[in-house]
N, CA, C and O atoms as a DFTB+ gen file, in Angstrom:
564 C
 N C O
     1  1     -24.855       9.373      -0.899
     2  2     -24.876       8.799       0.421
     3  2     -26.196       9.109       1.130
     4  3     -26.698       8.185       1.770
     5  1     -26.715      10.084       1.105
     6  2     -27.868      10.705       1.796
     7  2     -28.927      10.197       0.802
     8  3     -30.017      10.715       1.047
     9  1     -28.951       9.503      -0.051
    10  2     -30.022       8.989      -1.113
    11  2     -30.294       7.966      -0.726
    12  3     -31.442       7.616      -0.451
    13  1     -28.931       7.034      -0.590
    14  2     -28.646       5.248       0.409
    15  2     -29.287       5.436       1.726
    16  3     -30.117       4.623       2.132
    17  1     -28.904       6.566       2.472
    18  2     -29.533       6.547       3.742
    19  2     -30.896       6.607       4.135
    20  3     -31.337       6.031       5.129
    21  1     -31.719       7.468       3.172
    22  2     -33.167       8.106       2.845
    23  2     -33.875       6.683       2.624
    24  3     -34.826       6.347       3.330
    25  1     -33.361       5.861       1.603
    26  2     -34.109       4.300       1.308
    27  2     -33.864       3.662       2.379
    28  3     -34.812       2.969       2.748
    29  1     -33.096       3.635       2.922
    30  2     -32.721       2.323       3.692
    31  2     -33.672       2.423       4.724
    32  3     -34.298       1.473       5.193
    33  1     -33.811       4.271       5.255
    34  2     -34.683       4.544       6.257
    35  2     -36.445       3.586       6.492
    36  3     -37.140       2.977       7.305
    37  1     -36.346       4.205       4.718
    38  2     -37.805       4.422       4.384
    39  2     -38.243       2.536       4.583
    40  3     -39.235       1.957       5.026
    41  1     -36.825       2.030       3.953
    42  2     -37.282       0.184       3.786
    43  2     -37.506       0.034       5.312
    44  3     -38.395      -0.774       5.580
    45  1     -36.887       0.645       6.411
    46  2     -37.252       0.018       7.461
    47  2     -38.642       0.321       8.128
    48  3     -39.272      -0.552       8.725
    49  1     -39.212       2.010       7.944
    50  2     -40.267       2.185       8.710
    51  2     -41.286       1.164       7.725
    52  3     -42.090       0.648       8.501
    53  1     -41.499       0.771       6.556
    54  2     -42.132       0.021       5.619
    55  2     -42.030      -1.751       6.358
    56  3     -43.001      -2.481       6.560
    57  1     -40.417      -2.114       6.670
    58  2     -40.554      -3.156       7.415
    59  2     -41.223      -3.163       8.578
    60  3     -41.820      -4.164       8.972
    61  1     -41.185      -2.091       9.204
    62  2     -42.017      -2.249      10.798
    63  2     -43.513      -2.040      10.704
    64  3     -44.225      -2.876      11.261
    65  1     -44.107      -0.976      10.034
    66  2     -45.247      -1.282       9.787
    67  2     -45.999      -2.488       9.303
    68  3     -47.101      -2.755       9.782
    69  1     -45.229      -3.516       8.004
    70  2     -45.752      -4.663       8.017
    71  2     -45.705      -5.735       9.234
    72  3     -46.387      -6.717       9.525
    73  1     -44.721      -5.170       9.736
    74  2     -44.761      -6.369      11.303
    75  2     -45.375      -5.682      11.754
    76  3     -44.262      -5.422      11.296
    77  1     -46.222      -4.806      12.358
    78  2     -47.562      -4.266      13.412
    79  2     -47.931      -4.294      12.904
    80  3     -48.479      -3.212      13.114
    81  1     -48.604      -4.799      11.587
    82  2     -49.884      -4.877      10.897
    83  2     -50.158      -6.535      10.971
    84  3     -51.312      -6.888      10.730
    85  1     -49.243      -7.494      11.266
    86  2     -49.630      -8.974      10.911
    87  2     -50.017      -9.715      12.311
    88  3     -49.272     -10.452      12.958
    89  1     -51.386      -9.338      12.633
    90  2     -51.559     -10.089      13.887
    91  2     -52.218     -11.253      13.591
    92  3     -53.319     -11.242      14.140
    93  1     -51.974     -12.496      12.807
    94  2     -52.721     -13.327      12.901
    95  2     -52.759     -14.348      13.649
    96  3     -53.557     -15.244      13.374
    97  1     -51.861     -14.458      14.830
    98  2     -51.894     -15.375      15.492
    99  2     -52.441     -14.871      16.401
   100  3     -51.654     -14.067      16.901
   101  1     -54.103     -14.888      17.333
   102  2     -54.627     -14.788      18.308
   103  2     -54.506     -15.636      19.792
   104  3     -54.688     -16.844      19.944
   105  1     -54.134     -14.610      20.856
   106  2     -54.012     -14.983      22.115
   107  2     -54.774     -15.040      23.134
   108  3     -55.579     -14.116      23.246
   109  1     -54.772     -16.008      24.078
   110  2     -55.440     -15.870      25.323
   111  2     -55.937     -13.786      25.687
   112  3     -56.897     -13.035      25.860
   113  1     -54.512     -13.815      25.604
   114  2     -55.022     -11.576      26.308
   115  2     -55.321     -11.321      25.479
   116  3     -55.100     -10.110      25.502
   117  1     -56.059     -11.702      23.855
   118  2     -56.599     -10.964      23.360
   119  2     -57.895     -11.286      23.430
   120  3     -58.704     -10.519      22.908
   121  1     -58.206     -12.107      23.880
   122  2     -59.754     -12.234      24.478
   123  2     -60.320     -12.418      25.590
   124  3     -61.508     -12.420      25.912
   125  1     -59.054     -12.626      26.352
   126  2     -59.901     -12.262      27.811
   127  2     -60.313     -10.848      28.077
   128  3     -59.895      -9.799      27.588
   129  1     -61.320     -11.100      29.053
   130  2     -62.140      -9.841      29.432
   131  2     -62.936      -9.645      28.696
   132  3     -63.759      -9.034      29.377
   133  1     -63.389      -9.730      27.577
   134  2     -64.109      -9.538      26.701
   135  2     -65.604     -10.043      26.157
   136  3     -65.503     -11.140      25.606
   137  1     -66.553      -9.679      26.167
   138  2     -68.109     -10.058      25.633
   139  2     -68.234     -10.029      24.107
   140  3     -67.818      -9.131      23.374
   141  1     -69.062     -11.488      23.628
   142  2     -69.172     -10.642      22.332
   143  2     -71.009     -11.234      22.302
   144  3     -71.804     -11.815      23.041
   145  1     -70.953     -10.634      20.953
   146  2     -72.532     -10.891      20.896
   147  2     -72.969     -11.369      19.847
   148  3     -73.218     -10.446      19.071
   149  1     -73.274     -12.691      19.266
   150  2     -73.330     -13.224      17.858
   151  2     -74.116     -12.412      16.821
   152  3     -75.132     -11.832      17.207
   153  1     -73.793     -12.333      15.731
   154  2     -74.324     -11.207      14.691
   155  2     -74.752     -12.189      13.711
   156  3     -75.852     -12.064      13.172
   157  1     -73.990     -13.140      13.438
   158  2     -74.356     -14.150      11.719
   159  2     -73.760     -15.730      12.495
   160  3     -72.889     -16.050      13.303
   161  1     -74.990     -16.517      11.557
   162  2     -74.632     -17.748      11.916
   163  2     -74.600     -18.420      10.296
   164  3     -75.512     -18.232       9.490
   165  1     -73.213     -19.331       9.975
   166  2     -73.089     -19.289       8.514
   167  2     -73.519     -18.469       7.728
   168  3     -74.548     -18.839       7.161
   169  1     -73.061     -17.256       7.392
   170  2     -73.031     -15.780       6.344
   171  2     -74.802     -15.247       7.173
   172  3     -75.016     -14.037       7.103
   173  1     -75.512     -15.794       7.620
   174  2     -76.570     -15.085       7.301
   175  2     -77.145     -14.600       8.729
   176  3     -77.284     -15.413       9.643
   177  1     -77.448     -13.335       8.866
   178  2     -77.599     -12.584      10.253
   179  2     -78.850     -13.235      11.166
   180  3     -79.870     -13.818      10.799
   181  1     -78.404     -12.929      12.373
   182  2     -79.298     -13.822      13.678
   183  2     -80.633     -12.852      13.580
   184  3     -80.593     -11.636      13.398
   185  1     -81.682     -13.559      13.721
   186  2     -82.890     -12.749      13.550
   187  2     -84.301     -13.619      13.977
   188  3     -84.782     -14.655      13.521
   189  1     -84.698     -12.767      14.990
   190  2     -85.856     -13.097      15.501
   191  2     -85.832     -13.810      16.372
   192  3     -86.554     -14.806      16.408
   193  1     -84.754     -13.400      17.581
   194  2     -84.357     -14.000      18.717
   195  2     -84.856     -12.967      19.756
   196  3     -84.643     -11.763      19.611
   197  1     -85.675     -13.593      21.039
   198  2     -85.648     -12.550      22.006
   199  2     -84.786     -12.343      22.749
   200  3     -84.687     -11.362      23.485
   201  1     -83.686     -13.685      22.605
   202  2     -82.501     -12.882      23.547
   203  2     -81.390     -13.412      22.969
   204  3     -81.153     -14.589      22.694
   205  1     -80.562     -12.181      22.769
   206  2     -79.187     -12.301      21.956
   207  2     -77.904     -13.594      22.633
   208  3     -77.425     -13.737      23.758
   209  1     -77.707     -14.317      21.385
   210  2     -76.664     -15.378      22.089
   211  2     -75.227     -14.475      22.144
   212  3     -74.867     -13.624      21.331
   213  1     -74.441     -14.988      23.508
   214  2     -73.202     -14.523      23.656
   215  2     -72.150     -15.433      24.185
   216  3     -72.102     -16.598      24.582
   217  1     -71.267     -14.361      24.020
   218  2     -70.032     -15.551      24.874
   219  2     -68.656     -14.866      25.539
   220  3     -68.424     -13.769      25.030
   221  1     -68.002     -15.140      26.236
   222  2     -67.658     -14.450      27.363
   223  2     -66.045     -14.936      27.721
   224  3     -65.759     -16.133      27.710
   225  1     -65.339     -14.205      27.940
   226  2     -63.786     -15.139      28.141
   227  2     -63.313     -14.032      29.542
   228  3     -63.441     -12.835      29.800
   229  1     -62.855     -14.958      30.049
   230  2     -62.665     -14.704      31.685
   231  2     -61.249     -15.117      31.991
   232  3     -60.770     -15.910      31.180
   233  1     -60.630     -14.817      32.796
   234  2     -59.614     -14.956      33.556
   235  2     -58.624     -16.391      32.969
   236  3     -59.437     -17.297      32.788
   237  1     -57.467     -16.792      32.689
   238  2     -57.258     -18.307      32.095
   239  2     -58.210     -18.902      31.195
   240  3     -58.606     -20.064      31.293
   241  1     -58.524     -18.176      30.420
   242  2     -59.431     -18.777      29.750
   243  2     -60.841     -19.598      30.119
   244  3     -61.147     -20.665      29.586
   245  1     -61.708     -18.852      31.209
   246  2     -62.927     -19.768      31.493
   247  2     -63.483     -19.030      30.329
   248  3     -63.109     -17.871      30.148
   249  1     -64.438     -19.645      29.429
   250  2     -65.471     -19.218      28.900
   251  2     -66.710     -19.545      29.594
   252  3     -66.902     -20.347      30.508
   253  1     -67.660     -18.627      28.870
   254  2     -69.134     -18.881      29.502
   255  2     -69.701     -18.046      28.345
   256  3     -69.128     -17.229      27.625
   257  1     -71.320     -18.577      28.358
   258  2     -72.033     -17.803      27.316
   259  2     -73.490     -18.449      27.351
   260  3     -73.785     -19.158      28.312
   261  1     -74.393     -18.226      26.347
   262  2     -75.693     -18.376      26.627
   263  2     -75.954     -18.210      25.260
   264  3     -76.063     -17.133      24.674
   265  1     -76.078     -19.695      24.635
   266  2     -77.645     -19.163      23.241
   267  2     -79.071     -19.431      24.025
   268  3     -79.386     -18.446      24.692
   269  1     -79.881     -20.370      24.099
   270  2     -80.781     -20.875      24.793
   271  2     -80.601     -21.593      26.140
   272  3     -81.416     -21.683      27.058
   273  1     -79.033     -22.208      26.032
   274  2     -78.911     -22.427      27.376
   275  2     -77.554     -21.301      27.602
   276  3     -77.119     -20.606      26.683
   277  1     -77.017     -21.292      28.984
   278  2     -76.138     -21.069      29.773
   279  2     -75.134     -22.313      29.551
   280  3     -75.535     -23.411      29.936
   281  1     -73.999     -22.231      29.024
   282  2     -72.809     -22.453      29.457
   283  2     -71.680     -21.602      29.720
   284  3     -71.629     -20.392      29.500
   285  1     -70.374     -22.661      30.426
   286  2     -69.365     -22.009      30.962
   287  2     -68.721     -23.486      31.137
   288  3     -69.399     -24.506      31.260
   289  1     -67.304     -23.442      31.129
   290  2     -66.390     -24.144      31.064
   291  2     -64.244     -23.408      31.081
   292  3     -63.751     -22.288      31.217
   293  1     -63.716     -24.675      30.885
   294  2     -61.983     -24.190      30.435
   295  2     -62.156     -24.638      29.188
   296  3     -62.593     -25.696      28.737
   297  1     -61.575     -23.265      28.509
   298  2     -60.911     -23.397      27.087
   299  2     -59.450     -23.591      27.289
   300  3     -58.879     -23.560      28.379
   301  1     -58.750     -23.851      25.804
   302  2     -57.543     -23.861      25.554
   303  2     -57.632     -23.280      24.517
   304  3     -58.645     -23.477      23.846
   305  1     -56.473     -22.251      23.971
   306  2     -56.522     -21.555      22.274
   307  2     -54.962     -22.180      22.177
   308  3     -54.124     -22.136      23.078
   309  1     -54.802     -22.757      20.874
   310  2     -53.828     -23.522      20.335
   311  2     -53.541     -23.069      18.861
   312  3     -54.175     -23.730      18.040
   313  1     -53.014     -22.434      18.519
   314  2     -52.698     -22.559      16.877
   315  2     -53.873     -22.096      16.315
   316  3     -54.293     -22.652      15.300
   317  1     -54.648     -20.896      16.952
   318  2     -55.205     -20.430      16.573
   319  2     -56.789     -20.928      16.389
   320  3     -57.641     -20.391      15.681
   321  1     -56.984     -22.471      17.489
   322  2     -58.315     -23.025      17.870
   323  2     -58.462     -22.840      19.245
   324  3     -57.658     -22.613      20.148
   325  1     -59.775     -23.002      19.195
   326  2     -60.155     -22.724      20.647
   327  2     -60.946     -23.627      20.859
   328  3     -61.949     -23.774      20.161
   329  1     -60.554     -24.635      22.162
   330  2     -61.324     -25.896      22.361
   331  2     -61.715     -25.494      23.736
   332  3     -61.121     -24.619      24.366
   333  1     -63.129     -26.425      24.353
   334  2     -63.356     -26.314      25.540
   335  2     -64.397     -27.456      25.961
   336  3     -65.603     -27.364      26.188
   337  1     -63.500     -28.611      25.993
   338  2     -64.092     -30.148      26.526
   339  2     -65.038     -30.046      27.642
   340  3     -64.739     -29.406      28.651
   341  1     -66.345     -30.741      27.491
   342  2     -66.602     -31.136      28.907
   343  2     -67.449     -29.433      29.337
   344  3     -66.978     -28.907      30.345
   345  1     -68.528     -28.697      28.673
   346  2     -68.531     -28.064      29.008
   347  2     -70.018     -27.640      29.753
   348  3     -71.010     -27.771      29.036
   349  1     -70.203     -27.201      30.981
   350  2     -71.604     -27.239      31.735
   351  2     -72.367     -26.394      30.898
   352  3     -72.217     -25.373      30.226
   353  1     -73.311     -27.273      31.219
   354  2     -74.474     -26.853      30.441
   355  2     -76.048     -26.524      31.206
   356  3     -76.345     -27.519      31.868
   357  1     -76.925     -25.645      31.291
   358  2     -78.040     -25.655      31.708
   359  2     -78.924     -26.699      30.517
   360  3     -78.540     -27.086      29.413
   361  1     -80.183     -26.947      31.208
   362  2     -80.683     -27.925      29.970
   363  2     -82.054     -27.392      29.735
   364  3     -82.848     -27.807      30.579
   365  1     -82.390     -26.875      29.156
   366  2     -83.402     -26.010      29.253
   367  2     -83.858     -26.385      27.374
   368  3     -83.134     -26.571      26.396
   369  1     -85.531     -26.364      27.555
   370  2     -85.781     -26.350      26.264
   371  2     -86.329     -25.229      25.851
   372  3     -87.274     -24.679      26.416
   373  1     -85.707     -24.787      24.734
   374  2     -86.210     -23.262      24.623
   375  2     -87.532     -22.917      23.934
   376  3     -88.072     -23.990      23.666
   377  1     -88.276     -21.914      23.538
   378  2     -89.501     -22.010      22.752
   379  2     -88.874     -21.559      21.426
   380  3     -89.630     -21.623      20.457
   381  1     -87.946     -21.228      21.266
   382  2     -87.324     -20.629      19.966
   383  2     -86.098     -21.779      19.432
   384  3     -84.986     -22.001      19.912
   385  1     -86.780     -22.380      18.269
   386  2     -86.058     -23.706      18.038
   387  2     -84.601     -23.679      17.472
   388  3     -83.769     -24.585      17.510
   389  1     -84.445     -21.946      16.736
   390  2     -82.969     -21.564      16.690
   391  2     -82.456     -21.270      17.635
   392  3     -81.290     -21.349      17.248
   393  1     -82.393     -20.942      18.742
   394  2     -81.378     -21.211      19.743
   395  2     -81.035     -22.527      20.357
   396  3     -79.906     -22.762      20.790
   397  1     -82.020     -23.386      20.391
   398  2     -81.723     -24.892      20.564
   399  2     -80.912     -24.994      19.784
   400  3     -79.841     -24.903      20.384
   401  1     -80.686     -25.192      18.343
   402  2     -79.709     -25.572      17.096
   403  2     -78.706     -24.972      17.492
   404  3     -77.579     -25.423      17.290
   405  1     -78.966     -23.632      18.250
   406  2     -77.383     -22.894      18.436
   407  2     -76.655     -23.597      19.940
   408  3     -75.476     -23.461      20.267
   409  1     -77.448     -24.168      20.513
   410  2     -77.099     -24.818      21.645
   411  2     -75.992     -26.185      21.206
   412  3     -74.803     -26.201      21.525
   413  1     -76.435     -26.882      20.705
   414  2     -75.514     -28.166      19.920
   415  2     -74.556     -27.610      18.998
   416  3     -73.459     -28.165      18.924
   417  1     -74.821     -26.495      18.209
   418  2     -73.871     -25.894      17.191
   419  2     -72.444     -25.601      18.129
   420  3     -71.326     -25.769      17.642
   421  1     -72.632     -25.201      19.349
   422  2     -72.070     -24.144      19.918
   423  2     -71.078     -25.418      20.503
   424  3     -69.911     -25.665      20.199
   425  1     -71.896     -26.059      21.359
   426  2     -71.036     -26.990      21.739
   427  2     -70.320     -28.253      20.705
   428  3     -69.327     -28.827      21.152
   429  1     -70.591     -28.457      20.006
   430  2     -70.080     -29.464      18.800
   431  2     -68.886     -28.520      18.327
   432  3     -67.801     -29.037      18.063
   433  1     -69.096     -26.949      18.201
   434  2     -67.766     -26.717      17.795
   435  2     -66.653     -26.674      18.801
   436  3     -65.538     -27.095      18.493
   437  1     -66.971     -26.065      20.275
   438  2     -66.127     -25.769      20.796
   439  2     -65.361     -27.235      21.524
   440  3     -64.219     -27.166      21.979
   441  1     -66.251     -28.660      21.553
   442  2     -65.697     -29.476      21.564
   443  2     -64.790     -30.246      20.643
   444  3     -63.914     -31.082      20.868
   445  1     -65.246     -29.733      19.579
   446  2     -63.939     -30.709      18.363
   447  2     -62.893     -29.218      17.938
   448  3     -61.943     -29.266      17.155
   449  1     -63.276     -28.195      18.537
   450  2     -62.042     -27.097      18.295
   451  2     -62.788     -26.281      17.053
   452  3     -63.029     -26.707      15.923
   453  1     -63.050     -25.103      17.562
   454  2     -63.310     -23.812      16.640
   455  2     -61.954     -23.104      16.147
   456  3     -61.146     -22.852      17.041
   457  1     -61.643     -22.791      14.968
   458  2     -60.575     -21.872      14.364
   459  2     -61.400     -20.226      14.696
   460  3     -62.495     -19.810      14.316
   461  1     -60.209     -19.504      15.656
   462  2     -60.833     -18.590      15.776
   463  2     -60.003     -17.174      14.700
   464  3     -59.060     -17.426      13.949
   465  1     -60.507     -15.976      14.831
   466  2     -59.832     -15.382      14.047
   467  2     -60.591     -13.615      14.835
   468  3     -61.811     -13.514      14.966
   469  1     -59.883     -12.738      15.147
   470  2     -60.133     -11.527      15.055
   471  2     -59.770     -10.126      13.911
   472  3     -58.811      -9.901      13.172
   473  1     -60.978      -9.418      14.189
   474  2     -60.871      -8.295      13.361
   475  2     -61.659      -7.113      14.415
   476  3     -62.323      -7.546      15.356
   477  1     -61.570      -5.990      14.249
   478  2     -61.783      -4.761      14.956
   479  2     -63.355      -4.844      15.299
   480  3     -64.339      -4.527      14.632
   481  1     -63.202      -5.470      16.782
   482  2     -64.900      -5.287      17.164
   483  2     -65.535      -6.636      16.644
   484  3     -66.745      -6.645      16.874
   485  1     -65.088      -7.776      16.015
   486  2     -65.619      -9.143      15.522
   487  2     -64.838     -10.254      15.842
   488  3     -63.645     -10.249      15.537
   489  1     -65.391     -11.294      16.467
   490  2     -64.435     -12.356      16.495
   491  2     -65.149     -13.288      15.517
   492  3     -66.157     -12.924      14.912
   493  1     -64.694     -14.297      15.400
   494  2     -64.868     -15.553      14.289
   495  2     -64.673     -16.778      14.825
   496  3     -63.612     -17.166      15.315
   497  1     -65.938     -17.554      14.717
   498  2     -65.807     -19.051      15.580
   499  2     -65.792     -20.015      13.968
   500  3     -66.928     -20.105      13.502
   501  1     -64.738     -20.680      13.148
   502  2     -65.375     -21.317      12.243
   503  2     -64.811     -22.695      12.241
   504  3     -63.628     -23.025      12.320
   505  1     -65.775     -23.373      12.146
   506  2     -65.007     -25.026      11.687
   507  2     -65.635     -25.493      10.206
   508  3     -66.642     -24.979       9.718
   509  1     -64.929     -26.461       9.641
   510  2     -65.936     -27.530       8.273
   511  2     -67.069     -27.214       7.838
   512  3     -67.362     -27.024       6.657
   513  1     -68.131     -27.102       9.252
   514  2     -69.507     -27.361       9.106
   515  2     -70.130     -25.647       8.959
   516  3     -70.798     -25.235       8.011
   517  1     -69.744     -24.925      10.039
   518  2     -70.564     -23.614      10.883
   519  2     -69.344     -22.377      10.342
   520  3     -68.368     -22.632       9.636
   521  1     -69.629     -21.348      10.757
   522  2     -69.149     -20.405      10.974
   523  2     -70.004     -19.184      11.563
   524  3     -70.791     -18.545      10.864
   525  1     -69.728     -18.877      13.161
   526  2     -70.253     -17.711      13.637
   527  2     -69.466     -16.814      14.031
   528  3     -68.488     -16.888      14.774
   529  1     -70.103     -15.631      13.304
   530  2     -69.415     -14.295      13.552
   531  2     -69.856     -13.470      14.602
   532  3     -71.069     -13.289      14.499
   533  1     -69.302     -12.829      15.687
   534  2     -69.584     -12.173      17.173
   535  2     -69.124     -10.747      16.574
   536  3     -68.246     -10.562      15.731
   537  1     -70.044      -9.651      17.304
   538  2     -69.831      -8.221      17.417
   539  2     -69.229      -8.087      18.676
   540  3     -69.667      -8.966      19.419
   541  1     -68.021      -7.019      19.502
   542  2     -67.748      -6.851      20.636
   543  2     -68.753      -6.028      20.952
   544  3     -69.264      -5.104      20.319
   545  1     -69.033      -6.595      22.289
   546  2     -70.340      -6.151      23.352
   547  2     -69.341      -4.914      24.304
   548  3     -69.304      -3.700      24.504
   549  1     -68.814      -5.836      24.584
   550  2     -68.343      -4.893      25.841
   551  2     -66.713      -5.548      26.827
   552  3     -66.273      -6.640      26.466
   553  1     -66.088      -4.903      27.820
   554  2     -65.178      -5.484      28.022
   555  2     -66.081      -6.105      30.082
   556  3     -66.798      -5.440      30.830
   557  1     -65.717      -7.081      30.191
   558  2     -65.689      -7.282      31.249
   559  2     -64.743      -7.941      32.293
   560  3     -63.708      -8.442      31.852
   561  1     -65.002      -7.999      33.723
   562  2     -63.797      -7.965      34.581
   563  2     -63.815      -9.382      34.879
   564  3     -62.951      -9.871      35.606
């Protein structure tokens, strides 16, 4: 009896740990407040930028962020995409022709819907074409 009881225990703390371990469905509160700071654009690291592209999730989901230009807009996260139609833009031409590319990249994804995905300190913007990976910067209010 105390052998039946010992397993049964053990199957359950084994069941609960696999349920707190399976977060793959990402939420609004798990990214609001939060800064990140792009690290890799398709596998290969950002380099030789004077100013780091970022991006920013605020209150209901406003995003905002900056490769060469400044944007900010409303997202929606759905099934694990994150869309954000219609989104303001500064128009600025930059002297660094990879952040321009990251300017259209940025918005082409977040208008046809980025699949996002977290891991400890990294978020993940990827669609078909792109995939950019963000370091957490910092939390903000």
């Amino acid at each position: 009896m105390k052998k039946l009881a010992s397993i049964a225990l053990a199957a359950m703390v084994l069941a609960g740990c696999a349920q707190s371990n399976d977060k793959s469905t990402v939420t609004a509160q798990d990214l609001q407040h939060h800064r990140y700071v792009l690290q890799t654009v398709d596998g290969k690291p950002l380099t030789g930028v004077q100013r780091m592209p970022e991006l920013s999730f605020g209150e209901k989901m406003h995003i905002s962020g900056a490769m060469c230009n400044r944007f900010m807009g409303q997202a929606t996260l759905e099934d694990n995409t994150l869309k954000a139609k219609g989104l303001g833009m500064t128009m600025m031409m930059c002297a660094e022709p990879q952040l321009n590319e990251l300017d259209h990249m940025i918005n082409d994804m977040l208008t046809s819907g980025a699949k996002v995905a977290l891991a400890p300190q990294q978020l993940t913007l990827k669609t078909s074409q792109h995939t950019l990976v963000y370091k957490l910067a910092d939390l903000v209010n």
